[in-house]
C-alpha positions, 0 to 999 in steps of 0.5 A, a space after each residue: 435194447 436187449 433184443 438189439 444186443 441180442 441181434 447184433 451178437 447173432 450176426 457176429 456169430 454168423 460173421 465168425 462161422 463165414 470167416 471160419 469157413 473161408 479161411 479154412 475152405 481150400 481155395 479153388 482155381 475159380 470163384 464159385 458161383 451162386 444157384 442164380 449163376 453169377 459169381 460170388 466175390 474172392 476171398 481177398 475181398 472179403 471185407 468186414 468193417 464195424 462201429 460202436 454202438 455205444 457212440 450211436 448212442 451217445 451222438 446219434 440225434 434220433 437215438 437221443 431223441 428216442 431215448 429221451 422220450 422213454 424216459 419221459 413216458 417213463 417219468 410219468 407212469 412213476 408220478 401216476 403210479 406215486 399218486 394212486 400209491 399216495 391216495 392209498 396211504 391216506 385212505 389207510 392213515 385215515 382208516 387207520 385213525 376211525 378204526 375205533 369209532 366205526 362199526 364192523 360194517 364201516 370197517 368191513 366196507 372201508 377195508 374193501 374199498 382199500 383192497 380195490 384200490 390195490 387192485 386198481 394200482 396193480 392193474 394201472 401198474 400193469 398196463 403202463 408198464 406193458 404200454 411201455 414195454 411195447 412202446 420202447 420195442 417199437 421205438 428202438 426198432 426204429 432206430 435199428 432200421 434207420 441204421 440198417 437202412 442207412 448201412 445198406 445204402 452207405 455200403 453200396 460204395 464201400 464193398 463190406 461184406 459185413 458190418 458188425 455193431 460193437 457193444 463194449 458191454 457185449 465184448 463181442 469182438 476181440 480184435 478190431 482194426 481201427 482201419 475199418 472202424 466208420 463210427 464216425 461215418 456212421 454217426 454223420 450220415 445217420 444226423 445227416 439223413 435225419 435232418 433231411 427227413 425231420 
């Protein structure tokens, strides 16, 4: 989710650094033109619109699903982590309780076997939460494209030149117009499309 945040802050930096620029660019008599030759929109057109992030989150059915799934993989590499720490705590209990009757021999080998169960547990804690790191990432990316994906075909009739992602976390925005807020239509078309695919 960082890098999510992380992205959308760096396309609201770019969008402030365009509104920079075309507001104190002196207008010129023509539009410019791009390198390919075709004309690039007026600044009277240039339109931005946003939504909230927080309400993708809460109502888009895809993202719940995501979200709910990370937190089952989640709850289950805590039990497995909760049984080998348990499994340790008996072993040491019980070394704990024969330490007197067993020789150097015995305690020297059970003491080995305790710190190989350690480095079992670090190793197993490790790699869940690297699987899980991994696996959020790519998750999350998903949802990040199926918005985009949306966002571009949603924006084929609407003209924006920017839509921004707002986070009330991030306080990346300092004005909005409630004009050009599409959350809703946001939140609808995503169900929508995903509905059709599921």
């Amino acid at each position: 989710m960082k890098n999510f945040t992380l992205g959308l802050n760096v396309a609201l930096v770019i969008a402030v650094a365009v509104l920079f620029y075309l507001h104190f660019s002196a207008p010129s008599a023509k539009p410019a033109t791009t390198q390919s030759g075709t004309q690039s929109a007026a600044s009277g057109d240039f339109r931005i619109a946003y939504f909230e992030i927080d309400s993708i989150e809460s109502h888009f059915d895809y993202y719940k699903e995501v979200s709910s799934s990370i937190q089952a993989k989640a709850m289950e590499n805590n039990k497995q982590l909760n049984q080998l720490k348990q499994a340790f705590a008996n072993k040491y209990q019980e070394l704990q309780r024969a330490a007197q009757s067993l020789t150097q021999a015995e305690l020297n080998s059970k003491q080995q076997e305790l710190a190989q169960m350690e480095r079992t547990y670090q190793s197993k804690e490790q790699m869940l939460n690297n699987e899980m790191q991994d696996e959020s990432m790519k998750k999350l990316q998903d949802v990040k494209r199926k918005i985009t994906d949306f966002l571009a075909e949603y924006n084929k009739s609407k003209g924006y030149a920017f839509i921004l992602g707002n986070n009330s976390d991030a306080m990346a925005l300092y004005y909005k117009d409630a004009a050009y807020d599409i959350t809703s239509d946001v939140i609808k078309g995503l169900n929508e499309l995903y509905k059709t695919k599921k």
